[in-house]
N, C-alpha and C positions, 0 to 999 in steps of 0.2 A: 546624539548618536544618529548613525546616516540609519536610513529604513533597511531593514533584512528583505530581502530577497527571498521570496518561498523558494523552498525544495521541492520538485515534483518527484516522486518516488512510485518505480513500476516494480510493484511485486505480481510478478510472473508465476502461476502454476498450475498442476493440474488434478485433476480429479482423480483421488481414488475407487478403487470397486468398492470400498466403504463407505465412500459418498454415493456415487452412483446407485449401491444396493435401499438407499432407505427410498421412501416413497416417497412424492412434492410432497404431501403433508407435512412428515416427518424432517425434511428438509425446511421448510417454511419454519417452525418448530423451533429448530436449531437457529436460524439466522436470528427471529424473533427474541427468544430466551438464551441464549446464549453470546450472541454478537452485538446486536443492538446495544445493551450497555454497555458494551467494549468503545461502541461508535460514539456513545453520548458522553461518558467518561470521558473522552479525551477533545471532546466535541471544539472546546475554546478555540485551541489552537491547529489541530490536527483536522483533514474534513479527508473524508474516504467517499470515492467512488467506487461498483464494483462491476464489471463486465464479464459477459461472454463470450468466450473466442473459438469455442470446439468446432465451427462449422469453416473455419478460415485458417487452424492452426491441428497441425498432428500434435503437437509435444504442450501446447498452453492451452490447457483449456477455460481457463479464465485467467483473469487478470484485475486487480487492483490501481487505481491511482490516489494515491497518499498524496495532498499539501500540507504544508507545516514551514512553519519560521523555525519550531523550537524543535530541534534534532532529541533532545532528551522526552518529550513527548510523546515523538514517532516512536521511540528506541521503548519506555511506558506500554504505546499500543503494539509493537509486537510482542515484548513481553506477555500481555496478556494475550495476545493470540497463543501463542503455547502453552499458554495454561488450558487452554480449547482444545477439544476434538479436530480443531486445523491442521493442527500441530501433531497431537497426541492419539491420534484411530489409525494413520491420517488419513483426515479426511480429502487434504488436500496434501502434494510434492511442492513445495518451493522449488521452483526451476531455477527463478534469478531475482533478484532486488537490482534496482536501475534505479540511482539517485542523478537529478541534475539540477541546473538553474536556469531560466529561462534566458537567452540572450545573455549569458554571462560572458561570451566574448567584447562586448559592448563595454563593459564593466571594468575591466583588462586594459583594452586599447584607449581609455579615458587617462587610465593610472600611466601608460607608458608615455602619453603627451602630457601631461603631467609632469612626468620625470625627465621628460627631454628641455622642457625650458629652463 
């Protein structure tokens, strides 16, 4: 079997006055005890980054980047995000999810020369 291609996935969002009202402790807290096993659970195959954008962006105040080969993985770790206060306070809006592959037109124009011989 040819190697999978990771998926880089941007989950876009931003903060609610439910997040923003706890204090860093209380936030620290939450990431710790509540996320961290979300992160390590899925850890094999799935690797999460996570950023901040409020000082560059009105509408995203942070943002995520998700890699993964195994789509049913990723689909696992947002599941468990909505089992979270992410999801469920929220603490955070989901603006947008952004799946791509890196240079997958690469990948394409291989297949079409290919098909032309």
């Amino acid at each position: 079997m040819e190697n999978q291609k990771p998926y880089t996935i941007l989950v876009l969002m931003n903060a609610t006055p439910q997040w923003l009202t706890l204090n860093r402790d209380e936030r620290s807290d939450f990431v710790e005890k509540e996320l961290t096993p979300i992160f390590v659970r899925v850890s094999k195959t799935v690797t999460v980054q996570l950023f901040d954008s409020e000082y560059f962006h009105a509408s995203v105040s942070d943002f995520m980047i998700v890699s993964t080969t195994d789509l049913d993985d990723y689909k696992l770790f947002i599941e468990l995000l909505r089992d979270t206060k992410v999801y469920g306070a929220p603490y955070f809006e989901i603006k947008d999810i952004i799946v791509g592959q890196e240079n997958l037109f690469e990948d394409f124009n291989e297949r079409f020369k290919k098909e032309k011989q």
